[in-house]
ChimeraX commands (.cxc) that place a marker at each C-alpha (Angstrom):
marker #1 position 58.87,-26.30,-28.45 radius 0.5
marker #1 position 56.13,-25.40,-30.90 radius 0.5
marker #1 position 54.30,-28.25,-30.57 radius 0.5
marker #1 position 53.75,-27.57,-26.47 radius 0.5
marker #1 position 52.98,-23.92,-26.96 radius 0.5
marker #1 position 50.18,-24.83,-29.40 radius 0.5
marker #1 position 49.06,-27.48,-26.61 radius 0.5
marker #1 position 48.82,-25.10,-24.08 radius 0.5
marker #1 position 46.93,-22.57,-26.57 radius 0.5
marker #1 position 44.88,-25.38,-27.01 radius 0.5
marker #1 position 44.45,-25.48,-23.33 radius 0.5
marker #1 position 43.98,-22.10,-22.77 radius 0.5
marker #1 position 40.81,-21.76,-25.09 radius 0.5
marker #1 position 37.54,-21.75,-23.31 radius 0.5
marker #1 position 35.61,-25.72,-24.39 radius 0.5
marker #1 position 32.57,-25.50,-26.16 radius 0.5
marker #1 position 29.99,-27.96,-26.13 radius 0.5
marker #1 position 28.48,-30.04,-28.79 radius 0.5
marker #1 position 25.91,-27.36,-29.80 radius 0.5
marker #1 position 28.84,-25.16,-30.71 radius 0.5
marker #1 position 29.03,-23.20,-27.38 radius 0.5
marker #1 position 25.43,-22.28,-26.85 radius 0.5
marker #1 position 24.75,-24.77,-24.19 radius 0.5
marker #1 position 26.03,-21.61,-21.50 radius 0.5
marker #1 position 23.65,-19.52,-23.52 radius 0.5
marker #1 position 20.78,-21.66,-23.18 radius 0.5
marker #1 position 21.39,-22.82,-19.50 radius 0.5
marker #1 position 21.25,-19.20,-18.49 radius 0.5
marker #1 position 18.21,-19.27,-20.38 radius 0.5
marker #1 position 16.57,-21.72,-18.76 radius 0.5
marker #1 position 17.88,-19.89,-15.47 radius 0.5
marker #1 position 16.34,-16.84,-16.04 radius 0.5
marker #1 position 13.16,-17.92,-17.00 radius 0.5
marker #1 position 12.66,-19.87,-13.75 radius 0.5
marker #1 position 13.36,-16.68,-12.12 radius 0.5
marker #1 position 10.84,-15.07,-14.17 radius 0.5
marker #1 position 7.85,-17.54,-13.03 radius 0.5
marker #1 position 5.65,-16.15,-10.67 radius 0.5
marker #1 position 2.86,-17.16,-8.52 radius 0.5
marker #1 position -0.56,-15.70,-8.74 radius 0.5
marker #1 position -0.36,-13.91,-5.39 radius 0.5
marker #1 position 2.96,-11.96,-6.52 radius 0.5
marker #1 position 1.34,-10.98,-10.07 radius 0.5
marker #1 position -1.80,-9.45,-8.22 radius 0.5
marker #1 position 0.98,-7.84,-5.64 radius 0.5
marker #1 position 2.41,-6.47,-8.55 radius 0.5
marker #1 position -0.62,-5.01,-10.15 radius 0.5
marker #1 position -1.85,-3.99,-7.09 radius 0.5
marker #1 position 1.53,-2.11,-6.20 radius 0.5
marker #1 position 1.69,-0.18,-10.06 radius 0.5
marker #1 position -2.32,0.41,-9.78 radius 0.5
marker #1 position -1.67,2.29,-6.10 radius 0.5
marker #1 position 1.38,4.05,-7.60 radius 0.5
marker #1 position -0.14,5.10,-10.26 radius 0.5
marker #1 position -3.50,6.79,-8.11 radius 0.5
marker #1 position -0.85,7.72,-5.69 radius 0.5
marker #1 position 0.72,9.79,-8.37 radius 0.5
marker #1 position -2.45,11.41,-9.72 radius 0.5
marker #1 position -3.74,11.99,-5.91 radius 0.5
marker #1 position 0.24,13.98,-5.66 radius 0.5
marker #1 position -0.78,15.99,-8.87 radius 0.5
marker #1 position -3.87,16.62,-7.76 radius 0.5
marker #1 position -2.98,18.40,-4.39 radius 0.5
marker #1 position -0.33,20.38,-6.13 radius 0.5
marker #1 position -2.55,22.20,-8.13 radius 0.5
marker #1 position -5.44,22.80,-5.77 radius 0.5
marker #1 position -3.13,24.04,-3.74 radius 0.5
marker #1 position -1.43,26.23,-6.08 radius 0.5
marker #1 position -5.05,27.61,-7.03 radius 0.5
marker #1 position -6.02,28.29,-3.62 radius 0.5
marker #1 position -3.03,30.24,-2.82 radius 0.5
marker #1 position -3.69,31.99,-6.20 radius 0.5
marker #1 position -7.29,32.99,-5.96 radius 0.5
marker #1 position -6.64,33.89,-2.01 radius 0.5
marker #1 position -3.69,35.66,-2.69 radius 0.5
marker #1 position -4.22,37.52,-6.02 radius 0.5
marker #1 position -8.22,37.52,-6.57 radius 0.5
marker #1 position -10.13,37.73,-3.09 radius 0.5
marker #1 position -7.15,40.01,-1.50 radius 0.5
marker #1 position -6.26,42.17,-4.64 radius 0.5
marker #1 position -2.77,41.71,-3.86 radius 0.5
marker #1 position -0.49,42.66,-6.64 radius 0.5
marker #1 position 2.49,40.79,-8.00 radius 0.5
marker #1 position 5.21,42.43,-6.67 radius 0.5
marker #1 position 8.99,41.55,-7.87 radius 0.5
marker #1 position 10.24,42.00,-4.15 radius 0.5
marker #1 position 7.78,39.15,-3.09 radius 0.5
marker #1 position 8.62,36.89,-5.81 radius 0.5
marker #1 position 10.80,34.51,-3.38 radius 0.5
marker #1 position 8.26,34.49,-1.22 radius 0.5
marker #1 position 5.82,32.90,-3.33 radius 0.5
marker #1 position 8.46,30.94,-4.80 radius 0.5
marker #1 position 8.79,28.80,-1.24 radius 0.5
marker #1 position 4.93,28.83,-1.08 radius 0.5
marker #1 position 5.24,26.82,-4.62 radius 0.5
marker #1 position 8.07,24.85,-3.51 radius 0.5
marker #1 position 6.27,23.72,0.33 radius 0.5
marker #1 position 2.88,22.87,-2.04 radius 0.5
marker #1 position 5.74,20.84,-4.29 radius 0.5
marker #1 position 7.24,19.34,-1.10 radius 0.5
marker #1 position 3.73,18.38,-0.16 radius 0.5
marker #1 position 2.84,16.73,-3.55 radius 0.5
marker #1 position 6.12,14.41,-3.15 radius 0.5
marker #1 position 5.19,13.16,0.37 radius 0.5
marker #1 position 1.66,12.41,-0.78 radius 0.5
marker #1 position 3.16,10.44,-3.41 radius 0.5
marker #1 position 5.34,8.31,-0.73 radius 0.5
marker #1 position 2.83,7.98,1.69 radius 0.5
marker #1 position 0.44,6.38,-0.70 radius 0.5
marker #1 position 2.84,4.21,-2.37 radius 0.5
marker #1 position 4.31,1.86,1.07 radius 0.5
marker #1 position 7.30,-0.44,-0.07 radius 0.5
marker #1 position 6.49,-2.86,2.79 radius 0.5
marker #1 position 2.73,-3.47,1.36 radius 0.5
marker #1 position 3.98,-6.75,0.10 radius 0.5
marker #1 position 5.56,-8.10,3.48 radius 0.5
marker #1 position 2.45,-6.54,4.81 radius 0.5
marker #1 position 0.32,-9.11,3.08 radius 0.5
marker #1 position 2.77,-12.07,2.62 radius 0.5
marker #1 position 2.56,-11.84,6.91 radius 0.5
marker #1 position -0.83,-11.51,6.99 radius 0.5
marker #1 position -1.45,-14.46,4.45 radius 0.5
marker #1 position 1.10,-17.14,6.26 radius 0.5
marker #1 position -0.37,-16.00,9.99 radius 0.5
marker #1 position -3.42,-16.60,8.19 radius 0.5
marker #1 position -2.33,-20.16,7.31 radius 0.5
marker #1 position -0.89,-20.67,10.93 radius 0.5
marker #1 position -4.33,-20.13,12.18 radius 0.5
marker #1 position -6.54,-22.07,9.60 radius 0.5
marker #1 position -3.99,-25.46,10.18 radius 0.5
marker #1 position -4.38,-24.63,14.40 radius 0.5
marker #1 position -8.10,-24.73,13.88 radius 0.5
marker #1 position -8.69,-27.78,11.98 radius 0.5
marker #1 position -6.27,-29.48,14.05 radius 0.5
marker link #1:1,2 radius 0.2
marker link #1:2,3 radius 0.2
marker link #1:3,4 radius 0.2
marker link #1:4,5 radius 0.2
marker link #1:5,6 radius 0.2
marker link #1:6,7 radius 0.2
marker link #1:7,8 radius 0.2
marker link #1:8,9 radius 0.2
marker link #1:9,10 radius 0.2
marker link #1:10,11 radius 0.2
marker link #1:11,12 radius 0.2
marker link #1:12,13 radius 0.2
marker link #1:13,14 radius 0.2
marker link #1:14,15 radius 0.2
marker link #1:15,16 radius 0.2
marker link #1:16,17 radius 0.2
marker link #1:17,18 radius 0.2
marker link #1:18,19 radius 0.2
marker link #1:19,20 radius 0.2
marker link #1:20,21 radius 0.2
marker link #1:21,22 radius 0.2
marker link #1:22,23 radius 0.2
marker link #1:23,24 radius 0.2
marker link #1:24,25 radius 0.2
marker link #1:25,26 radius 0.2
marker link #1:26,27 radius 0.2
marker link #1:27,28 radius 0.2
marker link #1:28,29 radius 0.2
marker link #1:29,30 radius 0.2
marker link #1:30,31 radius 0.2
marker link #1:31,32 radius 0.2
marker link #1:32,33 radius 0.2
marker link #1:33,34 radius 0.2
marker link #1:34,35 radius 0.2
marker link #1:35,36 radius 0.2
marker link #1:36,37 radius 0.2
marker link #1:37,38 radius 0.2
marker link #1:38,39 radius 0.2
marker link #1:39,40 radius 0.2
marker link #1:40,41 radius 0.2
marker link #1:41,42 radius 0.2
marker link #1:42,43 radius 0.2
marker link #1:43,44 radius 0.2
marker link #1:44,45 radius 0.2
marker link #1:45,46 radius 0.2
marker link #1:46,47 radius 0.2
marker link #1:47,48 radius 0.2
marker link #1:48,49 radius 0.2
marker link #1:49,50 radius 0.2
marker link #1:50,51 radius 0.2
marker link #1:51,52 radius 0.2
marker link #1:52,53 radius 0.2
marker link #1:53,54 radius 0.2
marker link #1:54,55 radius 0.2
marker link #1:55,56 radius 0.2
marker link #1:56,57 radius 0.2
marker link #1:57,58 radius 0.2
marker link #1:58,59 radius 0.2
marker link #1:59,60 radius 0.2
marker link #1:60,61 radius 0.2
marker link #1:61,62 radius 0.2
marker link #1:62,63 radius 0.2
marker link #1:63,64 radius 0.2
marker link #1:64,65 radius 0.2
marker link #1:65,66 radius 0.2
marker link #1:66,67 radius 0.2
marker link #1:67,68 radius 0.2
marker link #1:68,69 radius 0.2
marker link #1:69,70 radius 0.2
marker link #1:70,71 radius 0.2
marker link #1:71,72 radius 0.2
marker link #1:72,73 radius 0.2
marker link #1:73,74 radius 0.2
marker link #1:74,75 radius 0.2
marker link #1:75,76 radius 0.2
marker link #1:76,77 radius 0.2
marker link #1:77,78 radius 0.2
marker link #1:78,79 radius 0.2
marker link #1:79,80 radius 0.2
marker link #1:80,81 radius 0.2
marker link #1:81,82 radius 0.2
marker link #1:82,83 radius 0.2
marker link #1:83,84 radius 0.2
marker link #1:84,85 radius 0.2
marker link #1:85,86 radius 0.2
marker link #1:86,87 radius 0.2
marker link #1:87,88 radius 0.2
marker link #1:88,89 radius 0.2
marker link #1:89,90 radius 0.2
marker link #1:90,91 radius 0.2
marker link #1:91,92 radius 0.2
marker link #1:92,93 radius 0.2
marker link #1:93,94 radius 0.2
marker link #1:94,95 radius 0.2
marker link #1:95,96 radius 0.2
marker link #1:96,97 radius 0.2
marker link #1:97,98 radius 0.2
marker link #1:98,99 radius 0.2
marker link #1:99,100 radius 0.2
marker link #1:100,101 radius 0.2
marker link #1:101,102 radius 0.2
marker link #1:102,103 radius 0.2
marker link #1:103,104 radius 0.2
marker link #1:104,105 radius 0.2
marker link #1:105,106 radius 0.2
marker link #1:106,107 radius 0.2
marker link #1:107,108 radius 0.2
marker link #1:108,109 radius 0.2
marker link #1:109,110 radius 0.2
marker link #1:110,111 radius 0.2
marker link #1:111,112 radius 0.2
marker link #1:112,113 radius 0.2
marker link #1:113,114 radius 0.2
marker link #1:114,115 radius 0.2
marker link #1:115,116 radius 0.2
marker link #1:116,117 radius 0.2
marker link #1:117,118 radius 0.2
marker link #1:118,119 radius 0.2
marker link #1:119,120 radius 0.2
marker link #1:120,121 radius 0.2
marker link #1:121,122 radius 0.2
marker link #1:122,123 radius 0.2
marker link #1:123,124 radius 0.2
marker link #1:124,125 radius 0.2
marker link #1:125,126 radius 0.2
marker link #1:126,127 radius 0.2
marker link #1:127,128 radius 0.2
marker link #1:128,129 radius 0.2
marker link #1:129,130 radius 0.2
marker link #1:130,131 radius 0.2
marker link #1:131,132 radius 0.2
marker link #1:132,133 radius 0.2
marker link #1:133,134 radius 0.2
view
């Protein structure tokens, strides 16, 4: 009775290869750096797609605060309106709406579908060069 538990212990242990059980290591290795290979058109995609993200993000910041200092200088310096505690919400959702406005600048100039956009336009491209010489 001993000796057939121990074989099915033996049975029940996962096999290792000759390399001492690095040969799943290395396969998913070699997996995941063929995933990892990428053609020059999707490396420029990619820097194109951080390089817009990133002006998009500055362009965001940028409309924030000039329109944070217009409403200031309107409000407070050319209309000599003080800063009264009763209008505090007010001017709260005037710096939340500038806020709101920053964010949809920022998704506006960053458009997930720019790669389709040019992966389409390059294969229609194709389709048309291989009609013409034909």
């Amino acid at each position: 009775a001993k000796q057939q538990d121990g074989a099915a212990a033996m049975e029940m242990q996962p096999l290792k290869s000759a390399e001492g059980g690095e040969g799943d290591d290395k396969d998913k290795k070699k997996s995941n750096m063929h995933k990892k290979e990428k053609s020059v058109l999707q490396g420029k995609l990619t820097k194109l797609a951080v390089q817009i993200g990133k002006a998009g993000l500055v362009m965001s910041a940028i409309t924030v605060i000039i329109l944070v200092l217009y409403f200031a200088i309107d409000t407070f310096v050319v209309n000599k309106k003080p800063w009264l505690p009763e209008c505090t919400p007010v001017y709260v959702q005037y710096f939340v709406k500038f806020f709101i406005i920053g964010v949809t600048v920022l998704v506006v100039a960053v458009p997930e579908g720019l790669p389709l956009a040019v992966t389409i336009s390059l294969a229609y491209s194709v389709k048309v060069r291989n009609v013409e010489n034909n």
